[in-house]
Every structure is written in C-alpha cells, then in structure tokens.
TORKOL-4160 file (C-alpha; in steps of 0.2 Angstrom, whole numbers, padded with zeros to 4 digits, m for minus):
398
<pt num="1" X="0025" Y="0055" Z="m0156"/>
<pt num="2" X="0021" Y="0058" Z="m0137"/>
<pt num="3" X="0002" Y="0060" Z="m0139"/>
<pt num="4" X="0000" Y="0045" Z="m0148"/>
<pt num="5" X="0012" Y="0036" Z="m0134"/>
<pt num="6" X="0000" Y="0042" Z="m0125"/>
<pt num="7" X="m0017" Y="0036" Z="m0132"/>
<pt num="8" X="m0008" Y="0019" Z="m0135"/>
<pt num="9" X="m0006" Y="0021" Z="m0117"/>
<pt num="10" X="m0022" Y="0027" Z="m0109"/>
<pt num="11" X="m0031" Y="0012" Z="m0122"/>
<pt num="12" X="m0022" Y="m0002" Z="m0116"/>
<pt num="13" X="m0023" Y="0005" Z="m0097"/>
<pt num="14" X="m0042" Y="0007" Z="m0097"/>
<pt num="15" X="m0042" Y="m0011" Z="m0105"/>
<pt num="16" X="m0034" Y="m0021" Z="m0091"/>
<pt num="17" X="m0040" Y="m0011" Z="m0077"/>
<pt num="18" X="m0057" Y="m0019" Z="m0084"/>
<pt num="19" X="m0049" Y="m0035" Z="m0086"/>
<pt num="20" X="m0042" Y="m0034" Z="m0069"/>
<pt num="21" X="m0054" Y="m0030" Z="m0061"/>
<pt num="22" X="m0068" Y="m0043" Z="m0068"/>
<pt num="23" X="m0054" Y="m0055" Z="m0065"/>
<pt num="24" X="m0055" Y="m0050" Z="m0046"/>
<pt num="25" X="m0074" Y="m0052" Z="m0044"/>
<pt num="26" X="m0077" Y="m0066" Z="m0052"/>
<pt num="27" X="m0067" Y="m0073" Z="m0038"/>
<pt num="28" X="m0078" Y="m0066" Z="m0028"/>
<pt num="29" X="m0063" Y="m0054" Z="m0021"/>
<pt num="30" X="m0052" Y="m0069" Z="m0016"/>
<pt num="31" X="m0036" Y="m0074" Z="m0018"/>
<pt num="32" X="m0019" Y="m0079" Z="m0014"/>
<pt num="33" X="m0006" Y="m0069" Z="m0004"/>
<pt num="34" X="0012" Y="m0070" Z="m0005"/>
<pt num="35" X="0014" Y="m0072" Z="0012"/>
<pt num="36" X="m0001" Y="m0083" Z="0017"/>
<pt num="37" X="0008" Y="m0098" Z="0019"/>
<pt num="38" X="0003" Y="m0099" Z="0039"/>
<pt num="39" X="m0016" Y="m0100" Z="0033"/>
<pt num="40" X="m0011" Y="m0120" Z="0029"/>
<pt num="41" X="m0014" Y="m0129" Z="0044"/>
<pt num="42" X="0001" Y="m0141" Z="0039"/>
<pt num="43" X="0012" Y="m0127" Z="0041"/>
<pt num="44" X="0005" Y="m0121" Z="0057"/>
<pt num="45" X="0005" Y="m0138" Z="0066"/>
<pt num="46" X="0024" Y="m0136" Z="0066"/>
<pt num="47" X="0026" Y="m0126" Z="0083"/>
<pt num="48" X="0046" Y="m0120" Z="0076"/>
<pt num="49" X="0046" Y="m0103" Z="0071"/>
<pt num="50" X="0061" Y="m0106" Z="0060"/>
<pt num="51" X="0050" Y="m0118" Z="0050"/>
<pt num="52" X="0037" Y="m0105" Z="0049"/>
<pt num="53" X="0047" Y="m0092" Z="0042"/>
<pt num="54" X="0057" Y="m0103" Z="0030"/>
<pt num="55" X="0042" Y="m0108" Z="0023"/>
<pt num="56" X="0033" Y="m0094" Z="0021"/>
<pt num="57" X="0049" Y="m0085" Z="0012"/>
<pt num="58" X="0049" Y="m0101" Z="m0001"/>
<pt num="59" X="0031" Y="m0098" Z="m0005"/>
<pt num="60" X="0035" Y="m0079" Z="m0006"/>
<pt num="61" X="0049" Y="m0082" Z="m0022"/>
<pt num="62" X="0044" Y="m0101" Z="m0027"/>
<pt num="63" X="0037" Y="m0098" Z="m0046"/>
<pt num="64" X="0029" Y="m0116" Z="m0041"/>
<pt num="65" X="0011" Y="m0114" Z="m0031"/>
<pt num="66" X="0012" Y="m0127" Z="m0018"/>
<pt num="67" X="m0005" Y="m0119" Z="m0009"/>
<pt num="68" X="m0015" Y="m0133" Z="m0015"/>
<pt num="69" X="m0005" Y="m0144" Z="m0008"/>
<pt num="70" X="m0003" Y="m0135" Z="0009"/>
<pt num="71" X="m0021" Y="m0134" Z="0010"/>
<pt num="72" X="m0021" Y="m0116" Z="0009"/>
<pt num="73" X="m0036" Y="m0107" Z="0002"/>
<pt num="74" X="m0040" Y="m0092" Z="m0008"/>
<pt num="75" X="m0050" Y="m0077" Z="0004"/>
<pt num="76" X="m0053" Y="m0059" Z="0005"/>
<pt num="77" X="m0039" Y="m0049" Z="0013"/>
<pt num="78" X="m0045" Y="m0032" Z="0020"/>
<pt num="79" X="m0033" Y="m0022" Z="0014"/>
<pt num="80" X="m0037" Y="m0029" Z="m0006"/>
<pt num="81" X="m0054" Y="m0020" Z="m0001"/>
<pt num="82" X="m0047" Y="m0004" Z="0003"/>
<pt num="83" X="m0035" Y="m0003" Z="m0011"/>
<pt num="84" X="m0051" Y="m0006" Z="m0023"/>
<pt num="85" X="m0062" Y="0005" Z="m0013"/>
<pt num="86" X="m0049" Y="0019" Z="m0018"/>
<pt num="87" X="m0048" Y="0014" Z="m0035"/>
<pt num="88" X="m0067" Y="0014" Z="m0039"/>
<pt num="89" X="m0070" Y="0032" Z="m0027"/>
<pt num="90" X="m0054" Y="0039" Z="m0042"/>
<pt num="91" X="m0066" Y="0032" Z="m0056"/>
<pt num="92" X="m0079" Y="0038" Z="m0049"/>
<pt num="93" X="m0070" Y="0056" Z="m0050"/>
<pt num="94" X="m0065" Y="0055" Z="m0067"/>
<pt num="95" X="m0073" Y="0053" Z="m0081"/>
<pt num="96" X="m0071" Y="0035" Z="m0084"/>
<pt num="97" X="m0085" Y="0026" Z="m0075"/>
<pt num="98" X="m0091" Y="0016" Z="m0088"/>
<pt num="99" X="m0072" Y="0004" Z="m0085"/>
<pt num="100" X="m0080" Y="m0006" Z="m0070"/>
<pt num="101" X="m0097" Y="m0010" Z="m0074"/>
<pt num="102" X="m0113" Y="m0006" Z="m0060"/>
<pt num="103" X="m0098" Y="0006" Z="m0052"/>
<pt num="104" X="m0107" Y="0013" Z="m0037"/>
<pt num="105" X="m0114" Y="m0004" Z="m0033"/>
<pt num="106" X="m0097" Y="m0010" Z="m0033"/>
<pt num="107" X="m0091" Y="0003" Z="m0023"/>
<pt num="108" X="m0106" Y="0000" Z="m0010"/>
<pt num="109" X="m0104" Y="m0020" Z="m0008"/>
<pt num="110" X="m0085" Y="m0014" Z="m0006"/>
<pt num="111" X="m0089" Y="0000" Z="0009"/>
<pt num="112" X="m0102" Y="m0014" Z="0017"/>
<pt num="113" X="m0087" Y="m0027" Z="0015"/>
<pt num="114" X="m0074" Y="m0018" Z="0025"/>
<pt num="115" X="m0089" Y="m0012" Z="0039"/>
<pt num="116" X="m0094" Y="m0030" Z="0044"/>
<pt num="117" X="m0077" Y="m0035" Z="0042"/>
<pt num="118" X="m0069" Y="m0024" Z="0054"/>
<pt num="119" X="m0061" Y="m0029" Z="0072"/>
<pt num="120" X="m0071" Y="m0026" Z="0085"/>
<pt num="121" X="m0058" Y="m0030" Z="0101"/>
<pt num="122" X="m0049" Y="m0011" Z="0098"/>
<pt num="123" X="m0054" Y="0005" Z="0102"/>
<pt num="124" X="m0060" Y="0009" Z="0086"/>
<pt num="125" X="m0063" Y="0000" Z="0071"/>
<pt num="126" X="m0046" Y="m0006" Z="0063"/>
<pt num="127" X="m0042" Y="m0022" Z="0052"/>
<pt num="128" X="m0028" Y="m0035" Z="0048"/>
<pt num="129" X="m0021" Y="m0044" Z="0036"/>
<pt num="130" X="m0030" Y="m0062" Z="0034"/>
<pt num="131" X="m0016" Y="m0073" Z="0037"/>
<pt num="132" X="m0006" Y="m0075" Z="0053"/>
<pt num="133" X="0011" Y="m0069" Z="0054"/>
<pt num="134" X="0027" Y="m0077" Z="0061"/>
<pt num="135" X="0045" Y="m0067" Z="0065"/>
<pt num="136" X="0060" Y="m0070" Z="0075"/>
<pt num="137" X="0049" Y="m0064" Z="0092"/>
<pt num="138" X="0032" Y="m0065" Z="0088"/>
<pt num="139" X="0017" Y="m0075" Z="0081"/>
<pt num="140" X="0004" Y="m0065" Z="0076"/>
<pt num="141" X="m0015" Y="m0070" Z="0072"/>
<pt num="142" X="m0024" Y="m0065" Z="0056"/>
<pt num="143" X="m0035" Y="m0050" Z="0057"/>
<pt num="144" X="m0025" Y="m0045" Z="0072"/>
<pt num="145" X="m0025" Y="m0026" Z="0068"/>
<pt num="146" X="m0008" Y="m0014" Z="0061"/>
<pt num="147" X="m0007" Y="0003" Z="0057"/>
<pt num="148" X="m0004" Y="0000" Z="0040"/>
<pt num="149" X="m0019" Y="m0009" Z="0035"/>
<pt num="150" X="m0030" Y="m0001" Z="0044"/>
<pt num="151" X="m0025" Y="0018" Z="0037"/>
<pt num="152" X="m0027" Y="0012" Z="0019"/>
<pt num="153" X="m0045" Y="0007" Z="0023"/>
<pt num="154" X="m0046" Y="0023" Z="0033"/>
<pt num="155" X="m0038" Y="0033" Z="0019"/>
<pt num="156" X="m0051" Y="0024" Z="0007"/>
<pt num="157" X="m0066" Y="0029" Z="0020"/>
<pt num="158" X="m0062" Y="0047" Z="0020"/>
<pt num="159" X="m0061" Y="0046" Z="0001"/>
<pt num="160" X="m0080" Y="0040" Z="0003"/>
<pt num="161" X="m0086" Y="0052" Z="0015"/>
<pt num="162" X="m0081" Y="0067" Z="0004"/>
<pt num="163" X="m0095" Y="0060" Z="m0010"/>
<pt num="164" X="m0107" Y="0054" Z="0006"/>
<pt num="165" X="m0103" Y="0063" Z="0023"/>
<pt num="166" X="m0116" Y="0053" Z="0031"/>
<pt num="167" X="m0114" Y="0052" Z="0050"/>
<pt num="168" X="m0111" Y="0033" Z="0053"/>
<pt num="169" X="m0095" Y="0035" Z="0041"/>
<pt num="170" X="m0089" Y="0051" Z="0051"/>
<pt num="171" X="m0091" Y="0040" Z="0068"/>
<pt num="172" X="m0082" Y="0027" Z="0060"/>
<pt num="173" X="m0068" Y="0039" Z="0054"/>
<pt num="174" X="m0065" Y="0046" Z="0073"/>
<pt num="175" X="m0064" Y="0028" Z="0077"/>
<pt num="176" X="m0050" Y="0022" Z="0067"/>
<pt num="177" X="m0041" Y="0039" Z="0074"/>
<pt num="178" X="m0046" Y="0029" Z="0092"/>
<pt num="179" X="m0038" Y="0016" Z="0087"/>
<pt num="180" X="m0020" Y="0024" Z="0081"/>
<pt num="181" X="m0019" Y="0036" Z="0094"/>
<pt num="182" X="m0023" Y="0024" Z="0108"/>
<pt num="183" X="m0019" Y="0004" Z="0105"/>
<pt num="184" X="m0004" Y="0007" Z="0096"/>
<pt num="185" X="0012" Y="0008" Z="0105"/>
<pt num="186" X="0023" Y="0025" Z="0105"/>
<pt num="187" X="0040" Y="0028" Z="0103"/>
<pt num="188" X="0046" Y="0044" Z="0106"/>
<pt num="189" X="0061" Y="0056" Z="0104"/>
<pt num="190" X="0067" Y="0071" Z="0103"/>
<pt num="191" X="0058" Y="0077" Z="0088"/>
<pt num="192" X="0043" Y="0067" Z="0088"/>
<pt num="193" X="0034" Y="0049" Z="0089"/>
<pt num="194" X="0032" Y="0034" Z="0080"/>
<pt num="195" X="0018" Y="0025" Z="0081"/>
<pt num="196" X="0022" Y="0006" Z="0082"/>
<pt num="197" X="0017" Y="m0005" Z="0067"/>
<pt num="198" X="0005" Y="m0016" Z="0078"/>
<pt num="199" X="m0002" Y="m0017" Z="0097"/>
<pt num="200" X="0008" Y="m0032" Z="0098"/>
<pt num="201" X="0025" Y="m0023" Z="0096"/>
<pt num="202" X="0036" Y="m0008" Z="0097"/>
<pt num="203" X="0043" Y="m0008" Z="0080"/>
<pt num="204" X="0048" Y="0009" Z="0073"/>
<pt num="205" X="0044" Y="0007" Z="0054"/>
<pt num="206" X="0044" Y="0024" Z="0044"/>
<pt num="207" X="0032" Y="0020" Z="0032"/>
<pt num="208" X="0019" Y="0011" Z="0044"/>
<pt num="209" X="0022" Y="0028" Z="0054"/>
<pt num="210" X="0020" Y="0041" Z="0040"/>
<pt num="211" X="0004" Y="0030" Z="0034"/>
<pt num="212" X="m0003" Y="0032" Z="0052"/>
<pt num="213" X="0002" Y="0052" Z="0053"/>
<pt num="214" X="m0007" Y="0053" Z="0033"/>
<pt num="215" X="m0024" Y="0047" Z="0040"/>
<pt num="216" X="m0024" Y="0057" Z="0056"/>
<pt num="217" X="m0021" Y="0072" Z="0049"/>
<pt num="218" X="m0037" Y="0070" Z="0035"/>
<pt num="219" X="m0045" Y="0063" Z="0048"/>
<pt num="220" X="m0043" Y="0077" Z="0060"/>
<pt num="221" X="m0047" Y="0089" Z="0046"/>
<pt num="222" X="m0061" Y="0082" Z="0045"/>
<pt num="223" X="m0067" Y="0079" Z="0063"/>
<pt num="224" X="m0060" Y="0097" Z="0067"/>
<pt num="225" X="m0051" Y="0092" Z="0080"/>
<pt num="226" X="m0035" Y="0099" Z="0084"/>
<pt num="227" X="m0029" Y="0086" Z="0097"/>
<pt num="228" X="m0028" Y="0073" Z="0084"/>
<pt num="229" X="m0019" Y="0084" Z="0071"/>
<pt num="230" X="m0007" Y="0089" Z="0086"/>
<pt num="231" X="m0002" Y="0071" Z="0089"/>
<pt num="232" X="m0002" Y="0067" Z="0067"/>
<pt num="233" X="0011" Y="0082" Z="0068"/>
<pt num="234" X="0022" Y="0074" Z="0078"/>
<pt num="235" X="0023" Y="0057" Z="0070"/>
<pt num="236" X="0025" Y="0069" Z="0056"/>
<pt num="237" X="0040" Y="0077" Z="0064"/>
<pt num="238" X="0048" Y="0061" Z="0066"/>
<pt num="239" X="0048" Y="0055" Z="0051"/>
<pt num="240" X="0054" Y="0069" Z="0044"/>
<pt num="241" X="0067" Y="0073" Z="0056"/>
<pt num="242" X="0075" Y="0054" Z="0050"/>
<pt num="243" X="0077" Y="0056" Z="0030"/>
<pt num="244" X="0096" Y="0056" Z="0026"/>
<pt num="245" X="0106" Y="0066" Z="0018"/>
<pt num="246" X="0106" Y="0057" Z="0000"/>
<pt num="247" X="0085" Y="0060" Z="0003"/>
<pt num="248" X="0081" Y="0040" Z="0007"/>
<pt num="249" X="0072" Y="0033" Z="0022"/>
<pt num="250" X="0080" Y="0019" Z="0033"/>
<pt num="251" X="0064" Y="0005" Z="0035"/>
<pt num="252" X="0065" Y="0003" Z="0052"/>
<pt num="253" X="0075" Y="0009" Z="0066"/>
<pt num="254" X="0079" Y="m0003" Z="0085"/>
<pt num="255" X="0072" Y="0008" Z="0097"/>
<pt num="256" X="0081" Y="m0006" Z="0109"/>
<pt num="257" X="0100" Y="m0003" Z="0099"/>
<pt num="258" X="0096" Y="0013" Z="0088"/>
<pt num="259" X="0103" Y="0000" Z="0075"/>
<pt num="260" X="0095" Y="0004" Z="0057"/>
<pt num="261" X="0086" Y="m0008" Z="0045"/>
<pt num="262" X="0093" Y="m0003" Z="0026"/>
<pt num="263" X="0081" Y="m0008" Z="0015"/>
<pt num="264" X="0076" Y="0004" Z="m0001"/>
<pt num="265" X="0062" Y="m0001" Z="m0008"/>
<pt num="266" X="0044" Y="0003" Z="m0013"/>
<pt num="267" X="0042" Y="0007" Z="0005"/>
<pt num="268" X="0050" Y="0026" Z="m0001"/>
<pt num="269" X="0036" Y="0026" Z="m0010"/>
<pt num="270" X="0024" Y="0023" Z="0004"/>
<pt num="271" X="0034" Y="0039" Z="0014"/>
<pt num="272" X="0031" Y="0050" Z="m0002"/>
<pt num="273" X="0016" Y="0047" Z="m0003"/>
<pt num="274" X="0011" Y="0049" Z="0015"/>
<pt num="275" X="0020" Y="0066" Z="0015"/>
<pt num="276" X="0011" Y="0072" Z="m0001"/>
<pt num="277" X="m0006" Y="0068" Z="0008"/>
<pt num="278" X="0000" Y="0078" Z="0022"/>
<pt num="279" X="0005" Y="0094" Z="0013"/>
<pt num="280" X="m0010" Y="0092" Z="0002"/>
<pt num="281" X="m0020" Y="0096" Z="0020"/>
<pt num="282" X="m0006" Y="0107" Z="0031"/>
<pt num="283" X="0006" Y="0115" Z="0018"/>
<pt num="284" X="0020" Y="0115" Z="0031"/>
<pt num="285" X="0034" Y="0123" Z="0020"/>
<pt num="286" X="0045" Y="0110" Z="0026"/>
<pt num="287" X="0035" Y="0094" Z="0017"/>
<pt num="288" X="0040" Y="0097" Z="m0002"/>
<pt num="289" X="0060" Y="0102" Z="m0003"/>
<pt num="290" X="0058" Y="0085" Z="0008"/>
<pt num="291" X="0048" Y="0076" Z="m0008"/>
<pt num="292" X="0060" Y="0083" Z="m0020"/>
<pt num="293" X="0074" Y="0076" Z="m0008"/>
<pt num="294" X="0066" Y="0057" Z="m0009"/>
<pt num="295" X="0060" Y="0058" Z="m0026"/>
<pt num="296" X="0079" Y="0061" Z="m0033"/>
<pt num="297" X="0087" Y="0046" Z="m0022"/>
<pt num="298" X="0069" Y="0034" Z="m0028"/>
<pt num="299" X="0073" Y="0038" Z="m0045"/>
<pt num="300" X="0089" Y="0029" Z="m0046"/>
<pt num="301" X="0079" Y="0015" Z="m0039"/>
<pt num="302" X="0072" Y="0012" Z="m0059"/>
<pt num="303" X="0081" Y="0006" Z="m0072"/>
<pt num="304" X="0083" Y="0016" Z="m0089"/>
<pt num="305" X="0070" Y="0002" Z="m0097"/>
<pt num="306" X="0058" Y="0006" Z="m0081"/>
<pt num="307" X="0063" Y="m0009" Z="m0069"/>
<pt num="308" X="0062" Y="m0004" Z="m0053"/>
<pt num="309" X="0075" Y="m0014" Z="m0040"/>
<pt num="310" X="0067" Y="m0026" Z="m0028"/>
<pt num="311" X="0080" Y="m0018" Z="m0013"/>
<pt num="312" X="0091" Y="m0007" Z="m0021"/>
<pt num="313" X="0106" Y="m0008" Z="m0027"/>
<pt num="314" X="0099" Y="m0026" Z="m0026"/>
<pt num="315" X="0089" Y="m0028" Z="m0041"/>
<pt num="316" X="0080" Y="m0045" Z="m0045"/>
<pt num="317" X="0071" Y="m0050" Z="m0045"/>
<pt num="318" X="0059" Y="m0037" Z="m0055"/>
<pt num="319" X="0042" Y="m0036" Z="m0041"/>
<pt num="320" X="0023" Y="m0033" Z="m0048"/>
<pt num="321" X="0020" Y="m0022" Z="m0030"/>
<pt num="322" X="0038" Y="m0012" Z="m0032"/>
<pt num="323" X="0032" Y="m0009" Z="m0051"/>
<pt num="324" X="0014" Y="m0004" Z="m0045"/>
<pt num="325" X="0020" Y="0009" Z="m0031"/>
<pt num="326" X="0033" Y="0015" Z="m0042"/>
<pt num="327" X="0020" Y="0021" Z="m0055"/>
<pt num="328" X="0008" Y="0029" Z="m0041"/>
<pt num="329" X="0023" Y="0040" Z="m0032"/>
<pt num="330" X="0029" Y="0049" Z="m0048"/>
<pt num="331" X="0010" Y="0049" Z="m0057"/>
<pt num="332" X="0006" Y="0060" Z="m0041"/>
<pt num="333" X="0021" Y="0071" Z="m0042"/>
<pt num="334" X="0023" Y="0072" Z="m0061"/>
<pt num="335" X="0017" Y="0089" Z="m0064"/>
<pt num="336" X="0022" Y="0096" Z="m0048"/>
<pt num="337" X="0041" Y="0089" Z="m0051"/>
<pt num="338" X="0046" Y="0085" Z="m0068"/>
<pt num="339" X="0060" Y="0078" Z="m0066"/>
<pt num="340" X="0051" Y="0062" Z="m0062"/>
<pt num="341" X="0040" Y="0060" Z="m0079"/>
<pt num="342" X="0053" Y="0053" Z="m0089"/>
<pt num="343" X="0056" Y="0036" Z="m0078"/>
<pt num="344" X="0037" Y="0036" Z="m0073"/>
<pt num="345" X="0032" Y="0034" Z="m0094"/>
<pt num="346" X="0045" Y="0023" Z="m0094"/>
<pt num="347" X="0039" Y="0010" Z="m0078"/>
<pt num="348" X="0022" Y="0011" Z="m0086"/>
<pt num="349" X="0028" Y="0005" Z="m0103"/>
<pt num="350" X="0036" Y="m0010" Z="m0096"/>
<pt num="351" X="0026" Y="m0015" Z="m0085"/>
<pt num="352" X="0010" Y="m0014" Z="m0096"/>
<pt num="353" X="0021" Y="m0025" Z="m0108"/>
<pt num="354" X="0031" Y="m0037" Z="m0096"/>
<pt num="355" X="0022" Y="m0039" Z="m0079"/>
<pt num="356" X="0004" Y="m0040" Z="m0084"/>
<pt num="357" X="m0002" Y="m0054" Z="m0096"/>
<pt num="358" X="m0014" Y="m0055" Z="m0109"/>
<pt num="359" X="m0028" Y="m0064" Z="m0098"/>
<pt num="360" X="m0027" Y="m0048" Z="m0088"/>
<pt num="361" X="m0019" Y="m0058" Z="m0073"/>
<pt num="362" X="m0004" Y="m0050" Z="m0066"/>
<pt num="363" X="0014" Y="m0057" Z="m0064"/>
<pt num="364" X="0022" Y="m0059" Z="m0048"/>
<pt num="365" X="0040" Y="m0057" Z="m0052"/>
<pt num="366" X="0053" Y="m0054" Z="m0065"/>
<pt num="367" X="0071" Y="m0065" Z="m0063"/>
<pt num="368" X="0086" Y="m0064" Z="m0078"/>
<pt num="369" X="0075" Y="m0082" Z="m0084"/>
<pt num="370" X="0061" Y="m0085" Z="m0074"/>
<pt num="371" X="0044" Y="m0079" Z="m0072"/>
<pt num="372" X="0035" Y="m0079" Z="m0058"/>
<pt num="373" X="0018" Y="m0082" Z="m0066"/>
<pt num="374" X="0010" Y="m0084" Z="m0047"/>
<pt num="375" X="m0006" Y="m0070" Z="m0048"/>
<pt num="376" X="m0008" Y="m0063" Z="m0030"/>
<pt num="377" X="m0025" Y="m0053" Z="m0027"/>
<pt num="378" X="m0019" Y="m0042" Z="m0015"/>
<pt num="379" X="0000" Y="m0040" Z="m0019"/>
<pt num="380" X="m0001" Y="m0039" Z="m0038"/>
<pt num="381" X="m0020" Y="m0037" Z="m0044"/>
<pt num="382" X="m0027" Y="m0024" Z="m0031"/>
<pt num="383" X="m0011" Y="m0015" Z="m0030"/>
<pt num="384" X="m0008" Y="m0011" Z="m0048"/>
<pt num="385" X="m0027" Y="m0008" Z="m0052"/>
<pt num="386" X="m0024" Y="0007" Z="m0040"/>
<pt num="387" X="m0008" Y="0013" Z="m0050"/>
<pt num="388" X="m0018" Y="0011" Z="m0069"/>
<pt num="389" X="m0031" Y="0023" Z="m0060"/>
<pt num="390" X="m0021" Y="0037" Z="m0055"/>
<pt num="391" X="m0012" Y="0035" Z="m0074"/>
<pt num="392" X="m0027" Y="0039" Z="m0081"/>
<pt num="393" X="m0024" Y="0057" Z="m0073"/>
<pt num="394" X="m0041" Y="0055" Z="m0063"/>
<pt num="395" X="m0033" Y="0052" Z="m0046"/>
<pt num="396" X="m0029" Y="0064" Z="m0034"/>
<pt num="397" X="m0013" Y="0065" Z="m0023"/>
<pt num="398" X="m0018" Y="0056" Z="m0008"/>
C-alpha cells in the first residue's frame, strides 16, 4: 500500500512542478506578491503610514484581486529567481531533468537574471524584494537590500558554483559575505550576534539571522576563510543560545525592551533549515539534539489531515507558503529523524489535493469556506516548486 502511495505521489508531483513551472515562464517570471500593494502609485501617494499598512494587510487576506485596480503590475521579484535557481541546480542533481524543458538554459538565463539584477550601492552584491515596504518606523524602497533575500540567492549561487566553480561566481560569493558582514547592523550579547534584518534597522529576527549565519558558513567553506566562518559562528551561537525550552524560536526579539515577538510559524522552519545547512558544513555536536528539539514542537504545528497553522495555535487560515516550508523542513530530516515522516506524507497529500489546482496555479489560502484563489509567484508558485523538488528525494539538505 505505501509504495503505490508513493508512485501516486512521485506522478502527480513531477506533473505540477511541470505545470508550475511552465506557468511561471510563460509570464516571463512575473507575478504578483502578497505584499506588493506599495508598487500602486494610488496607495503610495497617501503619505499616512497607517494607510499603507492597512492596505497592504487587505491585499495580503482579500480573496478579491484589487491590483488592477490599484494600478499595480505583475514583476520579477529577486528572491522568486533564487528560489527557482535552487530548484532547477536540485533537478539538475537528480535524475529528473527532463520535468523543466531546455534545463540548463533555464538555469543560465536564471543565474544571468540575478547577476544584472543585483544592488550595486553595498559592499557586495545583495538584493531586495521588488516592492517597497511600510511599518510602524520605517518606509523602505524596493530592491533596498535584506539578509534574508539576499542569502537565498547567495545560498542558490553556491549551489551553482559546486557544478561551475568559475572565478567570477567565487568573487561574487565573497561579495555577498561583504555585504552581511559589513552593511548589516549587529546586535550583540553574551553568547553571540544577530545580524539585523536590513541596513535600515536593528531588528533581531531569528530566522533573518540563522539565514545570514547558513550562507557565511558555505560561503566561508568555500572561500577558506576562517574570519568569516568566526563571525557565522557567532550568529550561530545566538541563535542557538535563544531556542526555548518547549524547542520553538521566538520571531524576534526588542533589542531596545528584550520584549519577545511570539509568533510560531513557518519561520521555525526557516531556523531548521539554516541549522541543518550549518551542521551539514561544521558538525558542531550541539546542532542536531537542537533540531530534534524544533522538529518535535514544529510538528504540533500540522494537523492530523496535514494542515499546518498559519501562527500557531492560531490556525486559519490554511497558507500555500506555511504548506510549502512545512513539506521542505521534514523532507530534509525524514530519514535522519523519523519521527517527522508521518506528518510530512500527510502535508504533502493535502496540499497536492487542496492548495494546488488543476491548472497547475497554486492557491493562496485555505479559510472554514473561503478560498483564496489569488496565485502569487513568489509566495505560493516559487515556494512550493522548491518543496516538490526536494520530495522527489533529489534535494540535498541545504
């Protein structure tokens, strides 16, 4: 019974990652964001950050799309490029090349992408999201550079340079390093640092931090240098040094008020990940009773039907990119901890059946009786391409 669950599986996967993926280039990469309302110049032209935050939380839930309306139009976001870039270099690895058609021209117009679309005001090479962004302190630019962004494309550039360790992408590897190590803002303590999530502010977020400690230790692997796998210690030290005891991860911490953001979400799964990455490289003994730890509070984040919840114990609605990490944290430590299989066959079941439609389009959200049919390049499409890769058992752990 389980190896024809699994054929029925493995069929219907390699099918929409096809389908997915055509969908995405025949839009010539573009696409929606959920949290692109600031692209529409009517939205803008309101000066009152409360307006700008209200409206972009309506366009992030409304199952309506008012983007025509707002005069918002579809474009590339950098980080869609990385995540594809990943997914195609997985393929590639695998034995499945012939699911994206022209594969290694894919993944070169992709590489070139992310190389002429880089920022060039940093230290190093680094990239944004391509929408501005309005909170309670700040109005931020698009393509204004974060650590978060910038370490998925770097992470998908290291990926590349271990098929084609060509001297340009080594150069631009040290550069992103640059960038992290020196136009981000620290935070420091006694067990470590946090890099901030932008150069525009001092956040401590532990996921953007974990991302940024990930690249720097493959990048410094790579490089052979040892003064950037000192400073990716330490913002690994950090980060480790702040899991509680039930094995979860705050999201962010005031380094003004020590005060804690509690928010569970697929952002645990961003902190596994990273710290897989990391052992994969350093083998620090104290990395996997630490993954164990997260992986047994991020389990009863998922349903028994595989519905993971949008901030636990919060759960609706049911969210494409929650469903999408979900399936990648416990693909990549299925084997290693087996505890985790029986949710993570059960997350891909429904979401293949329920969050993905027969046009090969995803679905944003999930509610008790309303679908979010709204179809998000970056959020939905790029995201859970990258998860139907890795359950095809061709991805590796980073």
């Amino acid at each position: 019974m389980r190896i024809e669950w699994v054929v029925i599986m493995e069929n219907d996967t390699k099918r929409i990652i096809g389908s997915i993926y055509q969908n995405i280039k025949r839009n010539d990469y573009k696409g929606y964001d959920p949290y692109d309302c600031l692209n529409s110049p009517i939205i803008t032209s309101f000066e009152n950050r409360w307006i700008r935050i209200a409206s972009t939380q309506l366009l992030v839930y409304s199952p309506i799309n008012f983007r025509s309306i707002l005069r918002i139009k579809k474009d590339v976001n950098p980080k869609t490029m990385g995540l594809l870039l990943r997914a195609l270099l997985i393929l590639k690895k695998g034995k499945d090349h012939d699911i994206i058609p022209d594969l290694e021209k894919e993944i070169e117009f992709i590489h070139s992408w992310i190389i002429e679309n880089q920022n060039m005001d940093y230290s190093g090479p680094c990239w944004g999201y391509h929408f501005p962004w309005q909170d309670l302190h700040k109005f931020i630019p698009r393509y204004e550079p974060s650590i978060v962004v910038t370490s998925f494309i770097g992470h998908s550039l290291i990926d590349l340079y271990n098929f084609d360790a060509n001297p340009e992408l080594k150069r631009t590897i040290s550069g992103i390093a640059d960038f992290i190590m020196n136009d981000l803002n620290i935070h420091k303590d006694d067990e470590g640092i946090c890099f901030s999530y932008s150069p525009h502010d001092n956040n401590v977020v532990h996921n953007a931090n974990i991302l940024g400690s990930s690249y720097l230790f493959r990048a410094g692997t790579v490089l052979k240098k040892d003064d950037i796998l000192e400073i990716a210690e330490k913002a690994l030290n950090f980060t480790l040094s702040k899991q509680n005891a039930d094995g979860s991860w705050y999201y962010s911490i005031d380094p003004s008020t020590g005060k804690f953001r509690k928010q569970f979400d697929f952002h645990q799964g961003f902190i596994l990940d990273g710290l897989r990455s990391i052992w994969e490289i350093d083998k620090d003994e104290r990395i996997l009773p630490r993954i164990e730890k997260g992986l047994r509070f991020y389990i009863k984040t998922i349903d028994d039907r595989g519905r993971t919840y949008y901030r636990y114990p919060r759960k609706w609605p049911i969210d494409i990119h929650n469903q999408a990490q979900a399936m990648i944290t416990l693909k990549d430590n299925s084997s290693m901890f087996p505890f985790v299989r029986d949710k993570f066959e059960k997350v891909l079941s429904w979401t293949l059946k329920r969050m993905i439609r027969s046009d090969g389009r995803t679905r944003h959200q999930v509610w008790p009786i309303i679908k979010n049919n709204n179809d998000y390049t970056r959020w939905g499409d790029s995201w859970i391409l990258l998860a139907l890769v890795k359950c095809l058992g061709n991805g590796d752990h980073r």
